[in-house]
Phi, psi and omega in degrees: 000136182268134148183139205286117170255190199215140149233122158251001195284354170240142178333322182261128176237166229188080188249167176198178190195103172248165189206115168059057192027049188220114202268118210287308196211189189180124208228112171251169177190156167233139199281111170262326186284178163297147166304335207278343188245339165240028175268320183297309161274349172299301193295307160315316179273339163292318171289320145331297186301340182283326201060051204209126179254142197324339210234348176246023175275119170280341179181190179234177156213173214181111187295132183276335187118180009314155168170187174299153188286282160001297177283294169321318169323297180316289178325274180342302204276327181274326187291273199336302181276006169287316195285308160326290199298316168280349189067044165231137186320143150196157181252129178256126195241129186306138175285341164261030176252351180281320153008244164321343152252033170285318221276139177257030160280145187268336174246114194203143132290137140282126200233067146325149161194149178207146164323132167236000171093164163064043170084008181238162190233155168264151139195165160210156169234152178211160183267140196261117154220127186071252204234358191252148165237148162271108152314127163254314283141091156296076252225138174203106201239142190267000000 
């Protein structure tokens, strides 16, 4: 199964375009420009290095955020009409739980945190057991 994910939820965005958890190809960027005039070629060009085209991507994912409202609105609303267009699926994943399943202890507790501006932070915990995380603890601290 093919599929184009999206992070927008940060200054720094992320696309990728994996198949049968093998990641084809991957694009990180920090946006000087609006996100909204470089996410579409940001996609186009990660699908090109993939050797892979819109129409043979099986679904999508999409970072949900904590994150800019803004970057998130953009992410959402171009998956949504990438997906409208093809009639194909897509999962929206909380961004700090990709997070949290980055860390390669298989038993573990985990502390995500990412900016939140003005002196505050997102965070969450959670417990690692294998390839699973459990939520404990939403955290959003001043």
């Amino acid at each position: 199964m093919r599929i184009l994910s999206i992070d927008t939820s940060t200054k720094h965005f992320s696309l990728a375009v994996s198949e049968n958890e093998k990641v084809l190809s991957s694009k990180n960027l920090k946006s000087k420009k609006v996100l909204s005039s470089t996410i579409i070629p940001a996609i186009e060009q990660v699908l090109k290095k993939a050797g892979v085209t819109l129409s043979q991507i099986d679904g999508f994912a999409v970072g949900l955020g904590p994150g800019s409202f803004t970057g998130l609105r953009v992410g959402v609303s171009t998956v949504k009409g990438l997906a409208y267009a093809t009639n194909k699926p897509i999962v929206g994943i909380p961004s700090l739980d990709v997070l949290a399943l980055n860390i390669k202890r298989k038993n573990a507790q985990v502390c995500t945190i990412c900016d939140a501006k003005r002196n505050m932070v997102f965070g969450c915990v959670y417990d690692k057991e294998g390839l699973n995380i459990k939520k404990k603890n939403r955290l959003y601290v001043n």
